[in-house]
mmCIF file as gemmi writes it, N, C-alpha and C atoms, coordinates in Angstrom:
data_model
loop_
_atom_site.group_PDB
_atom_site.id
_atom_site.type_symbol
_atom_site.label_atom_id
_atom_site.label_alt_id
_atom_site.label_comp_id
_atom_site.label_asym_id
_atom_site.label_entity_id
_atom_site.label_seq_id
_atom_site.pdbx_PDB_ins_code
_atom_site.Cartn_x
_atom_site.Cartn_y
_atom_site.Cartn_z
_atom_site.occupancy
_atom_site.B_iso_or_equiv
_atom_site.pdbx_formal_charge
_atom_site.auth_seq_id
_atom_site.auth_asym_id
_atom_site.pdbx_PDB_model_num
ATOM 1 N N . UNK Axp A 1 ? 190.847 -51.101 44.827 1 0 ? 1 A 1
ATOM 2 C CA . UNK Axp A 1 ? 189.482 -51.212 45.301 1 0 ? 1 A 1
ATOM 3 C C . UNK Axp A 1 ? 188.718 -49.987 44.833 1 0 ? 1 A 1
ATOM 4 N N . UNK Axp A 2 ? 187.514 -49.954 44.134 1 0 ? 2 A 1
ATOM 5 C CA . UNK Axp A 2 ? 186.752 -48.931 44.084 1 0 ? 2 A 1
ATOM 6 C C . UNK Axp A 2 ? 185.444 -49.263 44.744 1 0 ? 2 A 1
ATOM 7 N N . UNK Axp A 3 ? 184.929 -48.044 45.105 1 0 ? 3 A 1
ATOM 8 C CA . UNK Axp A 3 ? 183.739 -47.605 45.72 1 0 ? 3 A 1
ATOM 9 C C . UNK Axp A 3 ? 183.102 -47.1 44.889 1 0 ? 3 A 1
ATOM 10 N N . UNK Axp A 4 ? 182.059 -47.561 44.285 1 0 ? 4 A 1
ATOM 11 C CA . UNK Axp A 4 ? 181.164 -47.078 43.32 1 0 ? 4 A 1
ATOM 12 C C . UNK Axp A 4 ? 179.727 -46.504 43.781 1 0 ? 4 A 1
ATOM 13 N N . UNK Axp A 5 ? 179.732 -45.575 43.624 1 0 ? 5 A 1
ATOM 14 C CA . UNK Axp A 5 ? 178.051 -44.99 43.89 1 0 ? 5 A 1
ATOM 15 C C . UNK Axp A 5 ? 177 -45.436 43.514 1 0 ? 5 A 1
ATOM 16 N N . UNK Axp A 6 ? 176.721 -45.834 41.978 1 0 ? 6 A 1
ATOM 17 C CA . UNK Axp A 6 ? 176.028 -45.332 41.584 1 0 ? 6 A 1
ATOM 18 C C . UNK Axp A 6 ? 176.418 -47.005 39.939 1 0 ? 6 A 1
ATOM 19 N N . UNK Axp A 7 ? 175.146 -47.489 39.265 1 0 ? 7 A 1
ATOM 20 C CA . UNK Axp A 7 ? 175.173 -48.639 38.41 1 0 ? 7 A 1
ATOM 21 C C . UNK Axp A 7 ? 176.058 -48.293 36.908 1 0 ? 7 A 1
ATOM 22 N N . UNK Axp A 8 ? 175.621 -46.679 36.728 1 0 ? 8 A 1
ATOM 23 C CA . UNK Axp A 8 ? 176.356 -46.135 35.641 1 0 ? 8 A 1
ATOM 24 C C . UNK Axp A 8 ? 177.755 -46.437 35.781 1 0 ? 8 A 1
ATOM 25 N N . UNK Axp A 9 ? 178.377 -46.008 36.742 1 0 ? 9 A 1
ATOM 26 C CA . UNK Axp A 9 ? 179.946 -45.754 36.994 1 0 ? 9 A 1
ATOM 27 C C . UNK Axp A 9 ? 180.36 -47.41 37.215 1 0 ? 9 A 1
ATOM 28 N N . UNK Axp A 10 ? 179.208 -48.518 37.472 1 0 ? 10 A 1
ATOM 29 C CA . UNK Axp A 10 ? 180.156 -49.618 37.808 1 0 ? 10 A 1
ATOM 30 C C . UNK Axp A 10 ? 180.308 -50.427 35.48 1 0 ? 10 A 1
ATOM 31 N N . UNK Axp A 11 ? 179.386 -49.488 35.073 1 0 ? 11 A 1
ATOM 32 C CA . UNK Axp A 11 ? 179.193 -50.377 33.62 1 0 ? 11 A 1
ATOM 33 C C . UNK Axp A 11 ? 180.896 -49.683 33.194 1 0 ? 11 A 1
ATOM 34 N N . UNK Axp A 12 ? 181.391 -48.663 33.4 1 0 ? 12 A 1
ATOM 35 C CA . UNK Axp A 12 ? 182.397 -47.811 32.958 1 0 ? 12 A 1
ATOM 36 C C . UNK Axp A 12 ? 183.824 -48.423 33.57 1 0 ? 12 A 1
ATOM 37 N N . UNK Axp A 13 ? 183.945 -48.814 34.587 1 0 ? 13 A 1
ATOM 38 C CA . UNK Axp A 13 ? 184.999 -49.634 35.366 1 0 ? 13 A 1
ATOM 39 C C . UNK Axp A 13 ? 185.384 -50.993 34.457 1 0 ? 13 A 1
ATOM 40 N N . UNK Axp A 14 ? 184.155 -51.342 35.259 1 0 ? 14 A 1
ATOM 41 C CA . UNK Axp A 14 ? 183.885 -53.049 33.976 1 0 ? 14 A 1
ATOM 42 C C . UNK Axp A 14 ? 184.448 -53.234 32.499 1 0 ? 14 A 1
ATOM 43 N N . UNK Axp A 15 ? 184.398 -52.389 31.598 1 0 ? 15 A 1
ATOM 44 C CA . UNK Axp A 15 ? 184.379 -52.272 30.239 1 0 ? 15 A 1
ATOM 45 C C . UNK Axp A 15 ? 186.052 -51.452 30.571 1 0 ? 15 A 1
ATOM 46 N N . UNK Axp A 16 ? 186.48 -50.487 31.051 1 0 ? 16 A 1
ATOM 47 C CA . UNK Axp A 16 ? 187.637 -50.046 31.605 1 0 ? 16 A 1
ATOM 48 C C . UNK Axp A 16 ? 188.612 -51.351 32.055 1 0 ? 16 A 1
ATOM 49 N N . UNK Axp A 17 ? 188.324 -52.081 32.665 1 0 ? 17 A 1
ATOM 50 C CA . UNK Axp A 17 ? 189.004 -53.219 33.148 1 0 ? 17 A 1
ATOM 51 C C . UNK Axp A 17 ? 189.362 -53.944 32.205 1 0 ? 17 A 1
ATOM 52 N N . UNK Axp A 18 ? 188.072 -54.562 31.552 1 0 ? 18 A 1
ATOM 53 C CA . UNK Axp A 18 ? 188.404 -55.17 30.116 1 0 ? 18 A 1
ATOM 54 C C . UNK Axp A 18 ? 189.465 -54.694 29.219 1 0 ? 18 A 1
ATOM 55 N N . UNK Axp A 19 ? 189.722 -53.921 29.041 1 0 ? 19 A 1
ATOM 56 C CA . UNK Axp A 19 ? 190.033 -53.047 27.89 1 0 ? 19 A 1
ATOM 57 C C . UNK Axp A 19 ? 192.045 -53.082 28.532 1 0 ? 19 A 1
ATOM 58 N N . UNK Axp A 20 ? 191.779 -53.262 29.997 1 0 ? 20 A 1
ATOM 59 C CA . UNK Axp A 20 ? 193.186 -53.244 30.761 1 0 ? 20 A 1
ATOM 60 C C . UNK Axp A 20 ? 193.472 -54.644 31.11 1 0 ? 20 A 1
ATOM 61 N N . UNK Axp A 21 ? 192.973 -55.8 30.274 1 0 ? 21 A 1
ATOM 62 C CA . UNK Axp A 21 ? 193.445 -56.88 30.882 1 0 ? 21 A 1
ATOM 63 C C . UNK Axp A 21 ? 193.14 -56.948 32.236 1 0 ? 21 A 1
ATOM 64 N N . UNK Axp A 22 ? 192.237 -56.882 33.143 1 0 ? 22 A 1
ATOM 65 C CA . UNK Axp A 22 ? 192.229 -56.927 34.503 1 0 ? 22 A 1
ATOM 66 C C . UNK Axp A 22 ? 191.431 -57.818 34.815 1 0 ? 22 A 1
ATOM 67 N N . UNK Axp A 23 ? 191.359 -58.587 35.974 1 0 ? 23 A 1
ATOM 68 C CA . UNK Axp A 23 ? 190.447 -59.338 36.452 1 0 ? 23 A 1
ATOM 69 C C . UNK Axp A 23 ? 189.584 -58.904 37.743 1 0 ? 23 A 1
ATOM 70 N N . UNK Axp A 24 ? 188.484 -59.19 37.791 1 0 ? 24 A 1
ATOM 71 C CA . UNK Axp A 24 ? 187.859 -58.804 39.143 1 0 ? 24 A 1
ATOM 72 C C . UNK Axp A 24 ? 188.39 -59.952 40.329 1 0 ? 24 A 1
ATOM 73 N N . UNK Axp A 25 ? 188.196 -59.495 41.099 1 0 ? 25 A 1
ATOM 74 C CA . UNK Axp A 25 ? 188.967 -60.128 42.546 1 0 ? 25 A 1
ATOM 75 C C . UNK Axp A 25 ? 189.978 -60.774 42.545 1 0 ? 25 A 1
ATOM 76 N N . UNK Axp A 26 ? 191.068 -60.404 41.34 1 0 ? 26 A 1
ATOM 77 C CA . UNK Axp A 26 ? 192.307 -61.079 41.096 1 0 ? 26 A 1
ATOM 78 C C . UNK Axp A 26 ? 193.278 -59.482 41.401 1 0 ? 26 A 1
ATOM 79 N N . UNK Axp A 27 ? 193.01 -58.809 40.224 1 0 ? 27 A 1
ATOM 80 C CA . UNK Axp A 27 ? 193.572 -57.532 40.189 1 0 ? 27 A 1
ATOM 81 C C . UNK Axp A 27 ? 193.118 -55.826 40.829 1 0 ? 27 A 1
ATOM 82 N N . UNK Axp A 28 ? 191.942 -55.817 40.991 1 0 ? 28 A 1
ATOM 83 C CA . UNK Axp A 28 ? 190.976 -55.229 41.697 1 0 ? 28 A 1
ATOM 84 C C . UNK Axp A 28 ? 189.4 -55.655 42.151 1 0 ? 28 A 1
ATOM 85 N N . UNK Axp A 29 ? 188.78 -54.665 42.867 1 0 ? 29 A 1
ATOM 86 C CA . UNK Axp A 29 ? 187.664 -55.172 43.604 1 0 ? 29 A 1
ATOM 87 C C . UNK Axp A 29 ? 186.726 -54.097 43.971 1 0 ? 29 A 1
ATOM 88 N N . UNK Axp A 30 ? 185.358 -54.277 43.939 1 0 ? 30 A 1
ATOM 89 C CA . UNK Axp A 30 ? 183.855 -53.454 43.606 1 0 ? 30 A 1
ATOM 90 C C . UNK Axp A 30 ? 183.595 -53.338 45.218 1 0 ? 30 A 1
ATOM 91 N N . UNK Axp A 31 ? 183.227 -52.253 45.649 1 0 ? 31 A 1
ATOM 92 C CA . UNK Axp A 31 ? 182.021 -52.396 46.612 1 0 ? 31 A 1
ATOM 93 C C . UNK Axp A 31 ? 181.018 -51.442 46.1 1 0 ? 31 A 1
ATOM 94 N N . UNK Axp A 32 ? 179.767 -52.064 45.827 1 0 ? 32 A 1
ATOM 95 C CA . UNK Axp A 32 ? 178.741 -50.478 45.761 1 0 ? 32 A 1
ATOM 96 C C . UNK Axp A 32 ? 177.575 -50.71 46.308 1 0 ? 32 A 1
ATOM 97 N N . UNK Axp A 33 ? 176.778 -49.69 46.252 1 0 ? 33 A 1
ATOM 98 C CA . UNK Axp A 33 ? 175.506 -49.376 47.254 1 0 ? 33 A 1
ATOM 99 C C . UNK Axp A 33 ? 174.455 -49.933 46.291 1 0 ? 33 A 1
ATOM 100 N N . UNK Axp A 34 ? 173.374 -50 47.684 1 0 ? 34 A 1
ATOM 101 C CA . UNK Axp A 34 ? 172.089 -51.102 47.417 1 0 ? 34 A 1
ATOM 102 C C . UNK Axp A 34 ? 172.397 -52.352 46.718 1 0 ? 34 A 1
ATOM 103 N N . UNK Axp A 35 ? 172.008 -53.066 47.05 1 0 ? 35 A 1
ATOM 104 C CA . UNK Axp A 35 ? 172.259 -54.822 46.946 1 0 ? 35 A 1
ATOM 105 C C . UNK Axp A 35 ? 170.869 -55.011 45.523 1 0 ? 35 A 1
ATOM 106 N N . UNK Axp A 36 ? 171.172 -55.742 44.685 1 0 ? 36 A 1
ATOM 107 C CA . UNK Axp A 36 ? 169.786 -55.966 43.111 1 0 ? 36 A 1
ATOM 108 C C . UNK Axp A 36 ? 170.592 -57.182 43.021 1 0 ? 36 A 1
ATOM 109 N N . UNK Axp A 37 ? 168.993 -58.382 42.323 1 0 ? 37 A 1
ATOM 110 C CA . UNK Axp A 37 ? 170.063 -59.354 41.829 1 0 ? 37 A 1
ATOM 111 C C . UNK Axp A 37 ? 170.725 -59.151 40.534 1 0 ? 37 A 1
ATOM 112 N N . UNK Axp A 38 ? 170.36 -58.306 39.672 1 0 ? 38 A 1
ATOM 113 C CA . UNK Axp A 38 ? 171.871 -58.395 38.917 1 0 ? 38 A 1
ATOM 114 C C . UNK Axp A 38 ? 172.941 -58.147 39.628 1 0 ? 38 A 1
ATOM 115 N N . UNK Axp A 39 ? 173.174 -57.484 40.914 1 0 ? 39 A 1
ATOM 116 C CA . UNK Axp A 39 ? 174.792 -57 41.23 1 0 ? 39 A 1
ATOM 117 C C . UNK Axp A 39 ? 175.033 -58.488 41.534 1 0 ? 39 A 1
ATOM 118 N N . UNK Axp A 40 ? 174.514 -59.678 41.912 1 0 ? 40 A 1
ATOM 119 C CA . UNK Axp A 40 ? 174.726 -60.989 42.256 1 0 ? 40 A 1
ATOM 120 C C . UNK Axp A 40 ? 175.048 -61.748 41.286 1 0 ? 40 A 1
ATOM 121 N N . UNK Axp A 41 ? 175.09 -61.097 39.661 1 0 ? 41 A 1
ATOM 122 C CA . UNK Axp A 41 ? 175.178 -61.679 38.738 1 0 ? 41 A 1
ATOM 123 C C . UNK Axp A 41 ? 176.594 -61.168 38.01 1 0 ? 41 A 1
ATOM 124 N N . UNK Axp A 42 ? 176.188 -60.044 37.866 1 0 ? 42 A 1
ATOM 125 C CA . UNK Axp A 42 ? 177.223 -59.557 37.311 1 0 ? 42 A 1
ATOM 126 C C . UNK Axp A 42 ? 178.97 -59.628 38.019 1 0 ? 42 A 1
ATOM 127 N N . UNK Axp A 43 ? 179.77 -60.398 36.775 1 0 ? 43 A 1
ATOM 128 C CA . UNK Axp A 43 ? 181.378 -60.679 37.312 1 0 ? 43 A 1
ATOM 129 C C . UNK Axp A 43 ? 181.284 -61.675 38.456 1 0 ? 43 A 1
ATOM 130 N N . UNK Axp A 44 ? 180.492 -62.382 38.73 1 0 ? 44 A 1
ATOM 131 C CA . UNK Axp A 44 ? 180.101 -63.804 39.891 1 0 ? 44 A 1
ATOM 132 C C . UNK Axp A 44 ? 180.265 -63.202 41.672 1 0 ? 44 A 1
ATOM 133 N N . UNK Axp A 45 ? 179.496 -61.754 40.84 1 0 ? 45 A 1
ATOM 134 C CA . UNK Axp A 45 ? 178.922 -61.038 41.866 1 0 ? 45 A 1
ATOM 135 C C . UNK Axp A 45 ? 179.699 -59.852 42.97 1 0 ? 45 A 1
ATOM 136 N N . UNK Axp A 46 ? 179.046 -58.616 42.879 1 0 ? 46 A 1
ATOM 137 C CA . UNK Axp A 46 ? 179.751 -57.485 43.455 1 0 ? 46 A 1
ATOM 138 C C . UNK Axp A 46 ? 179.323 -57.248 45.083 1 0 ? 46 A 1
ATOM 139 N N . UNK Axp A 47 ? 180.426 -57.084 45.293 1 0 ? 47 A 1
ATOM 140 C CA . UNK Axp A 47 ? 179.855 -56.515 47.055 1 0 ? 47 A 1
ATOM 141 C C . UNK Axp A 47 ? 179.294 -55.433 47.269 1 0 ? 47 A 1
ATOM 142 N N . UNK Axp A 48 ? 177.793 -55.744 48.071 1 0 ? 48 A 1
ATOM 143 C CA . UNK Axp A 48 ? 177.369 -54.27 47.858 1 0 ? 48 A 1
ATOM 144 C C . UNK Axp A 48 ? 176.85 -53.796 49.482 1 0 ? 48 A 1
ATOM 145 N N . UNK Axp A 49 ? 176.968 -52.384 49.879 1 0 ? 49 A 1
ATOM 146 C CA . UNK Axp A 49 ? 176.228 -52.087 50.911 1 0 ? 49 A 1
ATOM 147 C C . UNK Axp A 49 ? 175.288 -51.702 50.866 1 0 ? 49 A 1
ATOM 148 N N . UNK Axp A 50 ? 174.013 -51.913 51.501 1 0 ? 50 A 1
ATOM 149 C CA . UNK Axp A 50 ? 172.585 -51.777 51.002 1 0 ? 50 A 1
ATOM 150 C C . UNK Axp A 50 ? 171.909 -51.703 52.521 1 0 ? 50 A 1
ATOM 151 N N . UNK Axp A 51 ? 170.494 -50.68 52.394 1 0 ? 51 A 1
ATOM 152 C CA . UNK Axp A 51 ? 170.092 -50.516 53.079 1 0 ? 51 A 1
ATOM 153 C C . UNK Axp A 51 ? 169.301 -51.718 53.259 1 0 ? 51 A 1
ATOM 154 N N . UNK Axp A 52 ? 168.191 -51.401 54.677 1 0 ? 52 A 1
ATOM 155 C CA . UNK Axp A 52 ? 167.56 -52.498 54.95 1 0 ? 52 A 1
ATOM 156 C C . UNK Axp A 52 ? 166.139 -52.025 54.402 1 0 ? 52 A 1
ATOM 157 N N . UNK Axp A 53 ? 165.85 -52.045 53.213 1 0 ? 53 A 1
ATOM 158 C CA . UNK Axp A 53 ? 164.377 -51.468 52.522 1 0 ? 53 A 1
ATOM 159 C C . UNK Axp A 53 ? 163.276 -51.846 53.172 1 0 ? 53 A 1
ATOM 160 N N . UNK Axp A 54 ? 163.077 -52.949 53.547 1 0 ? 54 A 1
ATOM 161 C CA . UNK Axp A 54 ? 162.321 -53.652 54.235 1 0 ? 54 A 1
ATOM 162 C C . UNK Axp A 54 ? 161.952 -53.146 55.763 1 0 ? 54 A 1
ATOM 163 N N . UNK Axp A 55 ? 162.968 -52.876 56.613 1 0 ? 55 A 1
ATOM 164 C CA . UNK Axp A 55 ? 163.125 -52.014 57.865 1 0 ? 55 A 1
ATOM 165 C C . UNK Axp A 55 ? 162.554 -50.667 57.92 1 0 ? 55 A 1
ATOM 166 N N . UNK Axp A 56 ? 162.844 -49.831 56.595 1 0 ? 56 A 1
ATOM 167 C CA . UNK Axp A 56 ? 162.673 -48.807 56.734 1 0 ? 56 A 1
ATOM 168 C C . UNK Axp A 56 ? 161.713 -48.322 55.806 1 0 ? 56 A 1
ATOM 169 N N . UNK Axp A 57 ? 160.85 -49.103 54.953 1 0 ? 57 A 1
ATOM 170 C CA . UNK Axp A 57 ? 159.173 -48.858 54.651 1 0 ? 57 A 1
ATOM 171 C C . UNK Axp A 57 ? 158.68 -48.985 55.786 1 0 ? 57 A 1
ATOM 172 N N . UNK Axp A 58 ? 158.692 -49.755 56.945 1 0 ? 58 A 1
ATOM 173 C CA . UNK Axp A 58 ? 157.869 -50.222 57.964 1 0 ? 58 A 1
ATOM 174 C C . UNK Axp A 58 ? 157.918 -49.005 58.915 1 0 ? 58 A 1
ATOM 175 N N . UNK Axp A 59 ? 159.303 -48.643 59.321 1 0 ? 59 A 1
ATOM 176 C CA . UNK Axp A 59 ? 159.594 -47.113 59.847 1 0 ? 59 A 1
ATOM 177 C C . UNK Axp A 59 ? 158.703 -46.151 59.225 1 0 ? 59 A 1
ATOM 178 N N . UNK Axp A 60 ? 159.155 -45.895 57.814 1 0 ? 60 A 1
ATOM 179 C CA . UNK Axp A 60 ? 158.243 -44.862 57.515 1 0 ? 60 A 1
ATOM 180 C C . UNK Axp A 60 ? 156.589 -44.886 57.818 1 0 ? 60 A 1
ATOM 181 N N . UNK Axp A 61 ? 155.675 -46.056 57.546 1 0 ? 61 A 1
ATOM 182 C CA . UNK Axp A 61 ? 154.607 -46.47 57.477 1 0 ? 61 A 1
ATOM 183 C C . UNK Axp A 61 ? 154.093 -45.915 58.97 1 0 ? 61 A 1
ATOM 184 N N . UNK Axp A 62 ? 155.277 -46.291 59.929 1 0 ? 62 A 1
ATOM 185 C CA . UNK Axp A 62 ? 154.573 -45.972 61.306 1 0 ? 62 A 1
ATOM 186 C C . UNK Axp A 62 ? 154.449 -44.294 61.436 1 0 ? 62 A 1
ATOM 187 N N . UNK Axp A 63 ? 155.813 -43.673 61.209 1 0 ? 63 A 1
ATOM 188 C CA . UNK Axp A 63 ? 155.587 -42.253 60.955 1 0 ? 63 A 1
ATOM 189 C C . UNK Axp A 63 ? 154.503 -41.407 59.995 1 0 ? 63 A 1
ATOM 190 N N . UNK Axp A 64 ? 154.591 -41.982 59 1 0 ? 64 A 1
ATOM 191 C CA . UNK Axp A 64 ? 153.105 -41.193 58.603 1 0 ? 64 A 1
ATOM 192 C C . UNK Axp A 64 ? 151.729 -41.716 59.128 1 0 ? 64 A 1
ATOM 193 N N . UNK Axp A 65 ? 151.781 -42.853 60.027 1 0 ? 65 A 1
ATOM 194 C CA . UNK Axp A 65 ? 150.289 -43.271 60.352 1 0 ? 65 A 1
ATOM 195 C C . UNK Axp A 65 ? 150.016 -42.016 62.101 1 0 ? 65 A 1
ATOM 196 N N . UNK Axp A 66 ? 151.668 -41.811 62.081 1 0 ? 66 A 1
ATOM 197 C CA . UNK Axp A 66 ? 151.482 -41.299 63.178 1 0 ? 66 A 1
ATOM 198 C C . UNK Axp A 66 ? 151.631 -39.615 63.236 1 0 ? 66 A 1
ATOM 199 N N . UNK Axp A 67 ? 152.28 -39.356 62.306 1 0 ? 67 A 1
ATOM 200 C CA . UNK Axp A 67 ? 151.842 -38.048 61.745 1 0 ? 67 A 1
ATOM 201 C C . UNK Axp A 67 ? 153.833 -36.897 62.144 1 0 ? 67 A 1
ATOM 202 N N . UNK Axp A 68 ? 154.298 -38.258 62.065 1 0 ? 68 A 1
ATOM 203 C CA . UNK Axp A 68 ? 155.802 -38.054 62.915 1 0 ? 68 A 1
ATOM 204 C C . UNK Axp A 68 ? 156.425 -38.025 61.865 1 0 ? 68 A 1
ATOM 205 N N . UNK Axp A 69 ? 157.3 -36.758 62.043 1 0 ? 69 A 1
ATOM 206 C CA . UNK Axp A 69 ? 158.513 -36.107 61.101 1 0 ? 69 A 1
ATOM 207 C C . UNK Axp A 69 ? 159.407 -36.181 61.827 1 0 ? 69 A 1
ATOM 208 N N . UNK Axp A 70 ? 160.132 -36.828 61.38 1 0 ? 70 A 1
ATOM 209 C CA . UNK Axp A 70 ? 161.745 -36.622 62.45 1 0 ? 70 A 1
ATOM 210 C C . UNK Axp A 70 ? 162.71 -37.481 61.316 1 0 ? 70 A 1
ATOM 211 N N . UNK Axp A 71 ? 164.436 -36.83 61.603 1 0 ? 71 A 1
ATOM 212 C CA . UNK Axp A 71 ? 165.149 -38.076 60.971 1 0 ? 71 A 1
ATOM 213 C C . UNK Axp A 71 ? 165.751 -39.197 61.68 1 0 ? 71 A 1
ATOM 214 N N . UNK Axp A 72 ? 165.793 -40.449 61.119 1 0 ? 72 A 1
ATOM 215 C CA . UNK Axp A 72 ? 166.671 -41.546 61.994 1 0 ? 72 A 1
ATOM 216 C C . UNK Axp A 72 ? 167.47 -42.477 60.991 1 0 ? 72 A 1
ATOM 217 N N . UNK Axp A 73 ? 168.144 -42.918 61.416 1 0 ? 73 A 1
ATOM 218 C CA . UNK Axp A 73 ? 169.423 -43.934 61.143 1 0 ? 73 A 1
ATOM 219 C C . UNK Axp A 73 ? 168.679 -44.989 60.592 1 0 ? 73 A 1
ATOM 220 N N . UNK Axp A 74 ? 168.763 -45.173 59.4 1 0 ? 74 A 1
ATOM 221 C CA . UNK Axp A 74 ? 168.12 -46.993 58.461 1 0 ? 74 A 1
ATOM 222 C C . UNK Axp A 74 ? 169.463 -47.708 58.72 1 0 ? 74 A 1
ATOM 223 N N . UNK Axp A 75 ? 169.114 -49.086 59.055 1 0 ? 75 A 1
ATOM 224 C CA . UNK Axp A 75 ? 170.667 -50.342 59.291 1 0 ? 75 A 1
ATOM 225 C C . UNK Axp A 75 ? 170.981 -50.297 57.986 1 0 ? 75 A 1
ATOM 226 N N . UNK Axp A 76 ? 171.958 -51.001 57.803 1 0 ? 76 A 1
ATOM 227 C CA . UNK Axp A 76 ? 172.464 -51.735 56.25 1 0 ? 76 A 1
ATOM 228 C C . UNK Axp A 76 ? 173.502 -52.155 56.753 1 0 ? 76 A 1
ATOM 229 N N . UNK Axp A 77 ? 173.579 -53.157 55.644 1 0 ? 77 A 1
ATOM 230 C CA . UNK Axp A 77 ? 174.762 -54.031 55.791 1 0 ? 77 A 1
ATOM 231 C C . UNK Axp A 77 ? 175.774 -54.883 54.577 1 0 ? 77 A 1
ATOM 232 N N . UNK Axp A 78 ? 176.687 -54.843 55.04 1 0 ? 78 A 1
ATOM 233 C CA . UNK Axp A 78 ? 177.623 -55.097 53.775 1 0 ? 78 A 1
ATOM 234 C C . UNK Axp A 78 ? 177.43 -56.891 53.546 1 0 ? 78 A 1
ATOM 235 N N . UNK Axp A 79 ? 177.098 -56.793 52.34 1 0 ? 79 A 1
ATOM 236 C CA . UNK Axp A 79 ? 176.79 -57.922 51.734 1 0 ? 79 A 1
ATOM 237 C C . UNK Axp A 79 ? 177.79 -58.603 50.645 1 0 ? 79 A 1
ATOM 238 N N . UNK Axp A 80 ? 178.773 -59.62 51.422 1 0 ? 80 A 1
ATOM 239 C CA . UNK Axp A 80 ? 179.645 -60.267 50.418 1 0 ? 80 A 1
ATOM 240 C C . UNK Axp A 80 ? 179.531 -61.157 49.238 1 0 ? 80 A 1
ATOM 241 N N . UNK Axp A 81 ? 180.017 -60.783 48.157 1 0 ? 81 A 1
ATOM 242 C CA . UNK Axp A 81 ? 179.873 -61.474 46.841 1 0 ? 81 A 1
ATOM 243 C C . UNK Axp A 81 ? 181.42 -61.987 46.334 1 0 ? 81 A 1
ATOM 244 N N . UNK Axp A 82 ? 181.803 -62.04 45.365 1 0 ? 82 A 1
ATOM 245 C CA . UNK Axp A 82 ? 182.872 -62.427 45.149 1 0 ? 82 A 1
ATOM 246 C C . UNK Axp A 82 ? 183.98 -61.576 44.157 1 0 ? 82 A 1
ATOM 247 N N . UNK Axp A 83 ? 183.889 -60.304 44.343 1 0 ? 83 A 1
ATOM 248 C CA . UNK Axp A 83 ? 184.534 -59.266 43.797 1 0 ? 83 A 1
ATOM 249 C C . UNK Axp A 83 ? 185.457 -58.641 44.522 1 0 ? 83 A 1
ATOM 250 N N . UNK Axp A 84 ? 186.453 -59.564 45.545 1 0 ? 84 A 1
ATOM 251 C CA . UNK Axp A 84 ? 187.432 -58.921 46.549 1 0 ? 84 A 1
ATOM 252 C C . UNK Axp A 84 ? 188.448 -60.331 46.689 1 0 ? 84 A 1
């Protein structure tokens, strides 16, 4: 299983795998951060954990209308694809 950070490091795995005969969700398996529809595309799709962007423009929006600096916790949630 790898945990990938970051889109660079998942093109390097991918092409790494290839190169090892490997299959995705046969022989190993992706989770990485923020959810895009290519990650839904790519390998018939990677699991990704992703914030709730949507939740937390609206958060922010209220804090700067309100003039409020503080930090807080954004949800996210792990979003299954077929790379496990």
């Amino acid at each position: 299983m790898y945990v990938i950070p970051g889109d660079r490091d998942l093109v390097s795995v991918i092409e790494t795998s290839k190169h090892q005969n490997l299959q995705l969700d046969v022989d190993y398996g992706i989770i990485l951060y923020n959810n895009t529809l290519l990650k839904k595309l790519v390998r018939n799709g990677i699991i990704t954990i992703s914030t709730n962007f949507e939740a937390m423009g609206k958060i922010l929006a209220q804090m700067i209308s309100k003039g409020e600096r503080k930090q807080i916790e954004n949800k996210c949630a792990l979003i299954l694809h077929n790379s496990l």
